[in-house]
C-alpha positions in Angstrom: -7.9 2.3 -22.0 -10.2 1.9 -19.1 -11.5 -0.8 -16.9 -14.6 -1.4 -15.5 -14.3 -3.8 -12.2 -17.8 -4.9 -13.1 -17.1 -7.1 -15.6 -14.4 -9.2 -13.5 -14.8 -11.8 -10.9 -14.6 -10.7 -7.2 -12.6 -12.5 -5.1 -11.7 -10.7 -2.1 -12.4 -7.7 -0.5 -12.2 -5.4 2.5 -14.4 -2.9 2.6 -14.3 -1.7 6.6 -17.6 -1.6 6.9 -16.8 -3.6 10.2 -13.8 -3.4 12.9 -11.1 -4.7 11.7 -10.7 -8.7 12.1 -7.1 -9.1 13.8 -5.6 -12.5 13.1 -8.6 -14.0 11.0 -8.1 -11.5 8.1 -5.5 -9.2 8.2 -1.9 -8.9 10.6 -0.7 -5.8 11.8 2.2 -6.0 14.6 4.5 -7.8 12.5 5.7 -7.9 8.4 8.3 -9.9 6.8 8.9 -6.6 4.9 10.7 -5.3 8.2 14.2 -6.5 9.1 12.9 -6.7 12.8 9.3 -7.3 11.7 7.4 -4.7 13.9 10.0 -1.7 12.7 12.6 -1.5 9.8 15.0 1.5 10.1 17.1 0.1 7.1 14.1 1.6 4.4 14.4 4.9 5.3 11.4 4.5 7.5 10.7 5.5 11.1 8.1 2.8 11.6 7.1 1.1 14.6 3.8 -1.4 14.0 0.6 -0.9 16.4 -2.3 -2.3 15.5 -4.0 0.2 17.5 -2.7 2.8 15.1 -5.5 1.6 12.3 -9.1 2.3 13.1 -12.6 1.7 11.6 -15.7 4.3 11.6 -18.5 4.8 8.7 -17.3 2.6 6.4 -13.5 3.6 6.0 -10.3 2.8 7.9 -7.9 5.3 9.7 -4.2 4.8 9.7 -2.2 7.2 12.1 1.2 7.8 13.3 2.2 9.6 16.1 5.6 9.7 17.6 6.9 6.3 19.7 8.6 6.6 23.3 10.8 4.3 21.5 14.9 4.6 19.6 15.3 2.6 16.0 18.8 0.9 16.0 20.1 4.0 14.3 19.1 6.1 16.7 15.9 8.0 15.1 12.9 8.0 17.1 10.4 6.4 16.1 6.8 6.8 14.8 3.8 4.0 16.1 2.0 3.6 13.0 -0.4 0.9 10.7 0.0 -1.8 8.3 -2.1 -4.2 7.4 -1.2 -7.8 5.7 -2.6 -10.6 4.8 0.7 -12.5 5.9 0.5 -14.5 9.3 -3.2 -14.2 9.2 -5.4 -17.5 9.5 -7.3 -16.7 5.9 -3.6 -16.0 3.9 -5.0 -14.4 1.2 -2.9 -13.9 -1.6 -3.1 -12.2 -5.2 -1.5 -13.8 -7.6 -0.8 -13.4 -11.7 -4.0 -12.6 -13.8 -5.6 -10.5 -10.1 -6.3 -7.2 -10.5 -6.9 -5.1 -7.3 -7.9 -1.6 -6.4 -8.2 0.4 -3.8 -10.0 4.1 -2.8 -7.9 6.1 -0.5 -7.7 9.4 0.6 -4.1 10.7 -0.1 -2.3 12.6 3.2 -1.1 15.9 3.2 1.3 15.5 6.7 4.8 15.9 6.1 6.8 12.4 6.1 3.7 10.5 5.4 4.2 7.6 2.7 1.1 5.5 2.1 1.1 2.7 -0.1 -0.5 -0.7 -1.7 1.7 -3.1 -2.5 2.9 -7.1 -2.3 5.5 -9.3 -0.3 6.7 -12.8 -0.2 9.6 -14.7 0.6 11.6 -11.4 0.9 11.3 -10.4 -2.6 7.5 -10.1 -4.9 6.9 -6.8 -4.3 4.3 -4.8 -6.6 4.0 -1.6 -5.3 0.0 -0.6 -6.4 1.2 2.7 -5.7 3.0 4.8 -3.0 2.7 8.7 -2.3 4.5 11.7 -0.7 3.2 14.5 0.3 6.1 17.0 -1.0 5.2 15.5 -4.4 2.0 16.6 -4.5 0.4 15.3 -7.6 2.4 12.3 -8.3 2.4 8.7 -7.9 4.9 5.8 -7.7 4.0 3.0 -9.6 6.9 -0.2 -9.4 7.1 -3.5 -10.5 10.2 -4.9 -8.4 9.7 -8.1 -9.6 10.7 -7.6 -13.4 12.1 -4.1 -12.3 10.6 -1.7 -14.4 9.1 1.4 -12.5 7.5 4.9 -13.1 6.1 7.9 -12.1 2.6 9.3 -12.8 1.5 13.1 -12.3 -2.2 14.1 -12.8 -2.6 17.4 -10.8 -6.7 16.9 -11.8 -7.1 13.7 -10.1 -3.6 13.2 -7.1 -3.4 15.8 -4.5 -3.3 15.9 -0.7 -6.8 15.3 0.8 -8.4 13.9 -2.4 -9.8 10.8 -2.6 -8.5 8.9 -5.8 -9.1 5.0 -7.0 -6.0 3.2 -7.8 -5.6 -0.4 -9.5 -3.1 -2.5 -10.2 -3.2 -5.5 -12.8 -0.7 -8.3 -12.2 0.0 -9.6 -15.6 2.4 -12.2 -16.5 3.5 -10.2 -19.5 2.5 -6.8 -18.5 1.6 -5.3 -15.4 -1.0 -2.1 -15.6 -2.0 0.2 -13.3 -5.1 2.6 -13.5 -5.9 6.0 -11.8 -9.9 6.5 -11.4 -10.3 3.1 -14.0 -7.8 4.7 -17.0 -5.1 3.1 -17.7 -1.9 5.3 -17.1 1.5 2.4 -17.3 1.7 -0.8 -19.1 5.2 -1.8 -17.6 5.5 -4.7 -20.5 7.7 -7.0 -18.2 4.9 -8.6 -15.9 5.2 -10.9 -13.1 5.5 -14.2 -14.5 2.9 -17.0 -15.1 3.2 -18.7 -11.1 3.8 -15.1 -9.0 1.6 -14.7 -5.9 2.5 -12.4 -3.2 0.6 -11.0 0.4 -1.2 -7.7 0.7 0.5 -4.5 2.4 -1.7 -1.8 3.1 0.3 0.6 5.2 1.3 4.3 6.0 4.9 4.9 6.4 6.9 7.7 8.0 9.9 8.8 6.0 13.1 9.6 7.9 14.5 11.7 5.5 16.7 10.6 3.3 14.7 10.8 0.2 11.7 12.8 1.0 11.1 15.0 4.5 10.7 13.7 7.8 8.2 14.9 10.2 8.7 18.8 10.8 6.7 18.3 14.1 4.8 15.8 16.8 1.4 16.5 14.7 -0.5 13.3 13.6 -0.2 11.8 10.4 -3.3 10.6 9.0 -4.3 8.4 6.2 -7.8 7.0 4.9 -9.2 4.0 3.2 -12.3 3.2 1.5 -11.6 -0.3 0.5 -9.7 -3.0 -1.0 -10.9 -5.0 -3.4 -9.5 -8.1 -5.6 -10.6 -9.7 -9.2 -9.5 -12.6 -10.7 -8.8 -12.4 -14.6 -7.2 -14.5 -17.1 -3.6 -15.6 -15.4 -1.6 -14.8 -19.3 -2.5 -11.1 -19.7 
């Protein structure tokens, strides 16, 4: 099965085509995501938020990480890095059931990077659109933590490190879907429920280790967006 965008109704979109509207649209030194909300050493993550870690140029949107001059509270060092959510910000947009969103990104190919798309509220709601590592080359992680159902999807034609791929994700209250260049690839069959709504997370991580590498070395890690766009559909799929 595939989708084609055009025959849904817009509702929201980013498509950094302009610098990056701090405060009005999106948030990025702070998530409820993270246990101290600009870093979050409990998720295996070395992240420290800086908004000056996400940049605009020629339509698409730069996330980097680079090593902190700062200690997480287990003792790692940390990595400055970018997120961008739509929680805290003066707009608030939220998806909710029956939205379908999709994003173009380029995938990294630094070691410890860990992009992802995905949802938060209220310390649970989380959708993850898709999140990617590096030492996996050609696969994606597609979860559903709200009706916990998860998978993983390898296409070695269309995932790999510095390739741009399209990823959507449809928030059904039966079923969630998600699609890889518009085909469908998982129908989870649990959905989200009939009143779910949730905040945006567009972010790159930097893993500490535990489940996949760490940073081997002080290099950059980089990761590119195209956009981010939302639909509204039918709220019962």
């Amino acid at each position: 099965m595939t989708i084609d965008t055009a025959t849904l109704t817009p509702a929201w979109s980013e498509e950094f085509d302009t610098p990056i509207s701090w405060g009005a649209r999106w948030v990025g030194d702070r998530s409820s995501a993270y246990r101290y909300c600009d870093h979050n050493p409990d998720d295996n993550k070395l992240d420290w938020l800086n908004p000056g870690c996400v940049t605009v140029s020629a339509g698409m949107a730069t996330f980097t990480a680079t090593p902190a001059d700062r200690t997480l509270e287990n003792g790692r060092r940390a990595w400055h890095t970018g997120l961008l959510t739509t929680e805290y910000s003066d707009e608030g947009f939220q998806v909710r059931t029956g939205d379908h969103v999709e994003t173009r990104v380029r995938l990294p190919s630094g070691t410890g990077a860990w992009p992802a798309l995905w949802t938060w509220k209220d310390g649970a709601n989380e959708v993850d659109c898709f999140e990617y590592h590096p030492d996996n080359p050609n696969l994606l992680e597609l979860s559903n933590h709200v009706n916990h159902s998860s998978t993983y999807h390898t296409d070695a034609d269309a995932i790999a490190p510095d390739r741009w791929v399209t990823i959507g994700t449809r928030y059904g209250a039966r079923s969630v879907e998600w699609y890889v260049n518009g085909d469908r690839v998982c129908r989870d069959a649990t959905g989200v429920g009939d009143d779910w709504s949730a905040y945006l997370i567009l972010n790159l991580s930097v893993c500490a280790g535990r489940h996949h590498p760490a940073p081997c070395g002080p290099d950059p890690i980089s990761f590119a967006v195209d956009y981010v766009r939302v639909y509204r559909g039918a709220p019962r799929w």
